[in-house]
NUDRENTOR-480238 format. One record per residue: residue in one letter; x, y, z of N, C-alpha, C, O in turn. Coordinates in steps of 0.001 Angstrom, whole numbers, padded with zeros to 6 digits, always signed. Layout:
N
aXYZXYZXYZXYZ ...
//
This chain:
174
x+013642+004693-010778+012329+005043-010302+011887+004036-009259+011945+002826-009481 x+011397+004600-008000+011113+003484-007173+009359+003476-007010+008556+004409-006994 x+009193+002123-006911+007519+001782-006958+006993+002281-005643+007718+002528-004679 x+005826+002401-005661+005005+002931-004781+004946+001176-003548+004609+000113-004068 x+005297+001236-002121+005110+000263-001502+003960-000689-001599+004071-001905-001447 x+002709+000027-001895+001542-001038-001480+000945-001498-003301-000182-001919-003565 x+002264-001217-004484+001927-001904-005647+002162-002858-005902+001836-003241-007025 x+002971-003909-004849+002246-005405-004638+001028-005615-004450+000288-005978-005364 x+000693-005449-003425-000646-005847-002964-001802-005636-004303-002589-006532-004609 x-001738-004238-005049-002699-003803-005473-002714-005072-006605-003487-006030-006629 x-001619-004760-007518-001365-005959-008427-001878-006927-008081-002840-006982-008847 x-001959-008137-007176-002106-009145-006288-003857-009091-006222-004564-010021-006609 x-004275-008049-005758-005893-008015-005702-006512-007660-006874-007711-007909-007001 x-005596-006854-008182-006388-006821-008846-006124-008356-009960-006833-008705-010904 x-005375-008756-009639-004960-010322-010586-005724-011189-009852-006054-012196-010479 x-006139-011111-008636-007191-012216-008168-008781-011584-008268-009708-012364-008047 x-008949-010775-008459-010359-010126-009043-010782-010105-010135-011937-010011-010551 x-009334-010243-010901-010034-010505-012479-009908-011825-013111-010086-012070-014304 x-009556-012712-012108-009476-014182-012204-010668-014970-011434-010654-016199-011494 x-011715-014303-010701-013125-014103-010730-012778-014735-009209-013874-015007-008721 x-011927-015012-008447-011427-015887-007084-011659-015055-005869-011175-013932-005728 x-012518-015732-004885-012542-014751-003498-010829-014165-003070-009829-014658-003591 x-010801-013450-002412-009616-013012-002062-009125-013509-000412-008182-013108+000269 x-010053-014410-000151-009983-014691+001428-010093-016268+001399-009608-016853+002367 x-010672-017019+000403-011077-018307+000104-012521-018478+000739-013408-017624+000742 x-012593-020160+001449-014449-019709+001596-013639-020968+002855-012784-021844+002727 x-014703-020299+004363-014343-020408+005381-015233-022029+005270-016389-022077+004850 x-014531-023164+005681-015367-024344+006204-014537-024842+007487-013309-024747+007514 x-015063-025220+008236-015340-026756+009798-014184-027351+009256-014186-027459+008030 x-013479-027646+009691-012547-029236+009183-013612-030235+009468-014694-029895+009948 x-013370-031228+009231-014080-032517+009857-013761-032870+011007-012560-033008+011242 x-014839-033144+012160-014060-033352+013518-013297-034241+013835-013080-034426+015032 x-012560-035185+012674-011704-035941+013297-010358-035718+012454-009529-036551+012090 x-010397-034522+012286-008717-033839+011533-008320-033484+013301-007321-032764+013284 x-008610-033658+014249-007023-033109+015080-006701-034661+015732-005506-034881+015933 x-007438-035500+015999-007192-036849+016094-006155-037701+014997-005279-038560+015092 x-006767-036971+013984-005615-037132+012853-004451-036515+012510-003547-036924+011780 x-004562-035480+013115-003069-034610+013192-001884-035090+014409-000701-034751+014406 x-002673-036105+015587-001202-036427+016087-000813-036920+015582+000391-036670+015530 x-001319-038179+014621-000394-038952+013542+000507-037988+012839+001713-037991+013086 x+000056-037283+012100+000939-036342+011182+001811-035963+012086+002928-036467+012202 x+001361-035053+012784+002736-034308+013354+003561-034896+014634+004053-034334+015613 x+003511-036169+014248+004691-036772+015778+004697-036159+016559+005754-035852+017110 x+003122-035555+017087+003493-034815+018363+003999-035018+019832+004269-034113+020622 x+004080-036402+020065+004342-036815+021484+002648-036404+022195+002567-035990+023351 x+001627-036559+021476+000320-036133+022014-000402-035309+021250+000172-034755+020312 x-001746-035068+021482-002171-035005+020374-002424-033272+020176-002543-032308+020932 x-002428-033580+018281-002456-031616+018460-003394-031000+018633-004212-031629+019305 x-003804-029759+018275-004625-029100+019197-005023-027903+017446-004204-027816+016532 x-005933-027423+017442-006493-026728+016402-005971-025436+016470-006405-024931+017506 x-004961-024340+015629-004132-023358+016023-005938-022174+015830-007108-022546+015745 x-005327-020764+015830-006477-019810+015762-006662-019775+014353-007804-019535+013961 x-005505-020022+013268-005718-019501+012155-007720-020187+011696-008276-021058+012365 x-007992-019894+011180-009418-020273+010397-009270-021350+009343-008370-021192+008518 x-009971-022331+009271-009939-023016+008374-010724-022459+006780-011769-021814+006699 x-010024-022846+005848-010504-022459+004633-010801-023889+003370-010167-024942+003303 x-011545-023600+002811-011639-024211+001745-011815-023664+000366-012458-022685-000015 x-011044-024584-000332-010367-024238-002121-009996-025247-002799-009311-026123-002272 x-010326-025302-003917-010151-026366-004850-008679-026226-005596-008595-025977-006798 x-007650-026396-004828-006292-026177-005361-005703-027244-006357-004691-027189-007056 x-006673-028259-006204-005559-029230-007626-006533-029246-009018-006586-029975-010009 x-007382-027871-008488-008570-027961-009349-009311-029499-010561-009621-029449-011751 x-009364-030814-009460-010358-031618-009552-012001-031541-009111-012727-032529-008997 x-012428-030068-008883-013790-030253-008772-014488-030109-007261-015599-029689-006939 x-013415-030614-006492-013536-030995-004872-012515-029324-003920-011361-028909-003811 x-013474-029062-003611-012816-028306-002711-012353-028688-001153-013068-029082-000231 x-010591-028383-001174-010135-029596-000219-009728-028453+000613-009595-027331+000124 x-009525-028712+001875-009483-028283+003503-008323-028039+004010-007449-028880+004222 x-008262-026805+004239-006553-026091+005104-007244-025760+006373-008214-025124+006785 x-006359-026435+006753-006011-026542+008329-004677-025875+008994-003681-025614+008319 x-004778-025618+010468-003527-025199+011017-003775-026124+012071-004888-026494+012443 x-002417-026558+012640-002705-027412+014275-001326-027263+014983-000211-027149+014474 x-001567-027282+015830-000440-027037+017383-000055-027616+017991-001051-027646+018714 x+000816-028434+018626+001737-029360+019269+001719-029170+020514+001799-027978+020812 x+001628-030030+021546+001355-029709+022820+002565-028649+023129+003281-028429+022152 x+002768-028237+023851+003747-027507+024850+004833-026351+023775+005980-026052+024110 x+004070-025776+022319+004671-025206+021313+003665-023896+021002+002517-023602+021334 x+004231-023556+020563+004073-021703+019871+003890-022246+018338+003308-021619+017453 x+004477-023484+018198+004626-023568+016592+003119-024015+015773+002267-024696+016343 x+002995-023610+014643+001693-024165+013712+002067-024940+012435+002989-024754+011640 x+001428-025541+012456+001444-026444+011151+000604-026583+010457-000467-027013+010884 x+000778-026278+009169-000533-026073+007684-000335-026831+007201+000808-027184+006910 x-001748-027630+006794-001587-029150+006574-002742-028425+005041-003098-027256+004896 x-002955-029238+004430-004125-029248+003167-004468-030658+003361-003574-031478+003568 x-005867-031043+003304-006067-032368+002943-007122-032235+001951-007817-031219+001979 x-007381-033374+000848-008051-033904-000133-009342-033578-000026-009840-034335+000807 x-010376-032605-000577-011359-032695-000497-012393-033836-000907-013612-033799-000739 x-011536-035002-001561-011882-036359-001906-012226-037291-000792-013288-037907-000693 x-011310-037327-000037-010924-038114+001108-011960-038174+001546-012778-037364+001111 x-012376-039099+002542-013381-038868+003307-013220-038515+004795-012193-038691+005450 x-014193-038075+005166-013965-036611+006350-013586-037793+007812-013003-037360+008806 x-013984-039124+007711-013330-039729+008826-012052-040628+008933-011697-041436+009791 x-011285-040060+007351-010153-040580+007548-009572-039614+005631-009573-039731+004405 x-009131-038624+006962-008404-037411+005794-006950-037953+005097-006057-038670+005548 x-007116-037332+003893-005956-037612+003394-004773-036094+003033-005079-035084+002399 x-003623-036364+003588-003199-035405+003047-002878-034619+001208-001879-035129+000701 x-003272-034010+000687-003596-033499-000670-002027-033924-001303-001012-033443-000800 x-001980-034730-002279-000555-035268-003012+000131-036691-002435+001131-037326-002772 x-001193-036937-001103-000718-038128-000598+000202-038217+000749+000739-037215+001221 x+000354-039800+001439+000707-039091+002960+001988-038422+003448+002214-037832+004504 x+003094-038780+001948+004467-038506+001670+004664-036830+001240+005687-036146+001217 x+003033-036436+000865+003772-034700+000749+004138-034069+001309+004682-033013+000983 x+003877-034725+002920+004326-033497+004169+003521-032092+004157+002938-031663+003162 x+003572-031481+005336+002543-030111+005817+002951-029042+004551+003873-029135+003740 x+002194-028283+004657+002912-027237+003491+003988-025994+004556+004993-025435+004117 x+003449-025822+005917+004409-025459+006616+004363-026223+008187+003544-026339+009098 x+005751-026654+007899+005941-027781+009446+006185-026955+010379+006581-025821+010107 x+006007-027339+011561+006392-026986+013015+007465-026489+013226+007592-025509+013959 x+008767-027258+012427+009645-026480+012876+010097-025614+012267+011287-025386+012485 x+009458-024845+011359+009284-023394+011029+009297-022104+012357+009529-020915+012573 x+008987-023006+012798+008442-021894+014194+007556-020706+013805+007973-019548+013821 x+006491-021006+013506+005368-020144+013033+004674-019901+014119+004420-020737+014985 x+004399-018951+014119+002946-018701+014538+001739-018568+013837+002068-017692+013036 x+000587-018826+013588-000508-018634+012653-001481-018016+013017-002424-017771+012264 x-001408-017574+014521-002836-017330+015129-003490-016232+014683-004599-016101+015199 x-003059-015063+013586-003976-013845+013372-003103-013551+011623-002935-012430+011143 x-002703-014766+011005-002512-014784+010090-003309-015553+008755-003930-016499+009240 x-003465-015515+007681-004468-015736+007110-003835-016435+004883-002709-016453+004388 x-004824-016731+004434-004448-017413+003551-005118-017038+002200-006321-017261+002069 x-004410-016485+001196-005091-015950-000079-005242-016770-001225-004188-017264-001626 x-006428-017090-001958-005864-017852-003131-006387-017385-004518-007473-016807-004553 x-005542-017638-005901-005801-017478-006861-005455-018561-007985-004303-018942-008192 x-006791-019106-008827-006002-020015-009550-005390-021198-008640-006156-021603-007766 x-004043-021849-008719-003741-023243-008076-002406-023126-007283-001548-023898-006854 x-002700-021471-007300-001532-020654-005714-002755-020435-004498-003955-020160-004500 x-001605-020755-003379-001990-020518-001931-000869-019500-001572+000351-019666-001591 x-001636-018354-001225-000280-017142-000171-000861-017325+001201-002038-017417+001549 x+000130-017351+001817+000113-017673+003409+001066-016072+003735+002246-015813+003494 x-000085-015170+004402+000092-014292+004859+000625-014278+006273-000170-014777+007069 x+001968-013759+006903+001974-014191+008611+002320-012740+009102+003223-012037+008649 x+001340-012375+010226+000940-011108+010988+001348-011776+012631+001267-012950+012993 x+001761-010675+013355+001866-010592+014738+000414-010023+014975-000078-009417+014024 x-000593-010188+016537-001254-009495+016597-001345-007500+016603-002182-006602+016692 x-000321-007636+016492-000375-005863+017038+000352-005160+015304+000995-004119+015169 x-000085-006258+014103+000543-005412+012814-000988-005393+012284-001992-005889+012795 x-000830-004661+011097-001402-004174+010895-002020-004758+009784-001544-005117+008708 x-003348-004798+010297-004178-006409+009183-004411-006409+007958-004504-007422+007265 x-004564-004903+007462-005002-005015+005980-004025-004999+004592-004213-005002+003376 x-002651-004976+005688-001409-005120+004950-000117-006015+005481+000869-005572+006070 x-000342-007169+005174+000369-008360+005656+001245-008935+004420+001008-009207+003243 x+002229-008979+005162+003612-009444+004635+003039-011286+003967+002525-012179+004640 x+003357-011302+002603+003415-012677+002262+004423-013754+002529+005023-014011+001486 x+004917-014631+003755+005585-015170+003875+005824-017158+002878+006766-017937+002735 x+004818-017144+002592+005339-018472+001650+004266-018494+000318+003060-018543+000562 x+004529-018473-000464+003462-019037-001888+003596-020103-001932+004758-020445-001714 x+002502-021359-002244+002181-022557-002543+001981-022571-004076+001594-021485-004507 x+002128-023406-004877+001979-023588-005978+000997-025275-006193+001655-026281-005930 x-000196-025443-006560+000203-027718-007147+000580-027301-008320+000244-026496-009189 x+001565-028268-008039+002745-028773-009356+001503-030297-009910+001664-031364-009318 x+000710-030233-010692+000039-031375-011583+001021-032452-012003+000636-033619-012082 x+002213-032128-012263+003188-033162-012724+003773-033966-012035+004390-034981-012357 x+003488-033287-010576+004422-034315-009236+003033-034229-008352+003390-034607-007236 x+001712-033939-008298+000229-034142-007930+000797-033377-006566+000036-033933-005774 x+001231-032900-006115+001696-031698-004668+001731-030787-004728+001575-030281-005839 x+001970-029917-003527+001780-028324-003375+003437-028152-003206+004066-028753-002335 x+004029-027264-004147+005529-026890-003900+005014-025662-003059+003964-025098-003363 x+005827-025248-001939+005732-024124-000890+007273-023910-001429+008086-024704-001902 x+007331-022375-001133+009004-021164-001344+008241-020286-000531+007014-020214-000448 x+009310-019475+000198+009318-018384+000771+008795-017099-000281+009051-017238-001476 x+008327-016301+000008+008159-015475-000860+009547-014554-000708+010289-014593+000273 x+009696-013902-001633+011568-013291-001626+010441-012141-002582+011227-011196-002644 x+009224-011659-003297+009135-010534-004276+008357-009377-003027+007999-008332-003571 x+008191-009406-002163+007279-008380-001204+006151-008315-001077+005622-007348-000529 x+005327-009571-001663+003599-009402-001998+003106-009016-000152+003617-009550+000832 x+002332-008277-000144+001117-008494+001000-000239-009162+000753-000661-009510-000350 x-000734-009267+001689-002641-009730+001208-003442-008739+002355-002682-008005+002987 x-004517-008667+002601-005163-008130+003169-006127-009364+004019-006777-010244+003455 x-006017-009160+005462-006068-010235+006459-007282-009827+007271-007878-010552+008067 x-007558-008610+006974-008230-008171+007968-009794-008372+008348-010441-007953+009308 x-010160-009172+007229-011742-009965+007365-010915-011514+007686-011576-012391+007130 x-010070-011929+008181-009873-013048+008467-009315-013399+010129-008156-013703+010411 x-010522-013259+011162-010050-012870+012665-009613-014605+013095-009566-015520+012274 x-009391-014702+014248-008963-015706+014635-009799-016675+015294-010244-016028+016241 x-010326-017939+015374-011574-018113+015756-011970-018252+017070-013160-018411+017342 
//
């Protein structure tokens, strides 16, 4: 018997609806000195630049603090990089979430694009949805799940390999 295509997704929205969790997260500002702080991170040879994706905020190591996803861009690149930092930290000198050794949750040389792609959360998972502009927004392919692992204080990122989508389409580019 084969499943109906869009009974990921449904599953997916109805497990984050009855886990009482926005399905889009809740849109905040980074602090204005996260891209000053991102040439450090990302060895850019200069400094990065803020991608389109939207910044979100979520309390993923669920301590209370809702901490800050970011995307940022490398001079002379197509590529994006999703960083999380500490909603602890303080906003003029961010910390990356698990510390400065956890690394982005997706690096540059992924070769991502992020600009009209968007980020779902439930519980102490992050889905990172990735869309071309010309697909189709309210059904987006899940390309990585985030997990914090409490036992190692970090976000484990995997490819998604089960077919989930999310629905992107209240999440435009800024």
């Amino acid at each position: 018997m084969r499943s109906h295509p869009a009974l990921p997704t449904l599953l997916l929205i109805g497990a984050t609806t009855l886990a009482g969790c926005g399905q889009l997260g809740d849109p905040h500002p980074a602090p204005s000195t996260v891209p000053q702080t991102f040439g450090v991170y990302l060895n850019c040879g200069g400094p990065a630049a803020p991608s389109q994706l939207r910044d979100y905020s979520y309390d993923l190591d669920g301590d209370g603090t809702a901490d800050h996803f970011t995307a940022m861009r490398c001079p002379r690149t197509q590529s994006d990089q999703l960083e999380v930092f500490s909603g602890r930290s303080p906003d003029d000198r961010p910390q990356r979430l698990g510390g400065a050794d956890a690394g982005p949750l997706i690096h540059r040389d992924e070769h991502v694009n992020l600009d009209y792609s968007c980020l779902m959360f439930s519980g102490r998972t992050v889905l990172v949805g990735v869309r071309d502009a010309d697909d189709e927004p309210n059904v987006v392919p899940v390309a990585w799940i985030g997990e914090w692992d409490s036992a190692r204080k970090k976000v484990a990122m995997r490819p998604d390999t089960r077919g989930f989508t999310i629905p992107c389409a209240a999440a435009a580019p800024r």
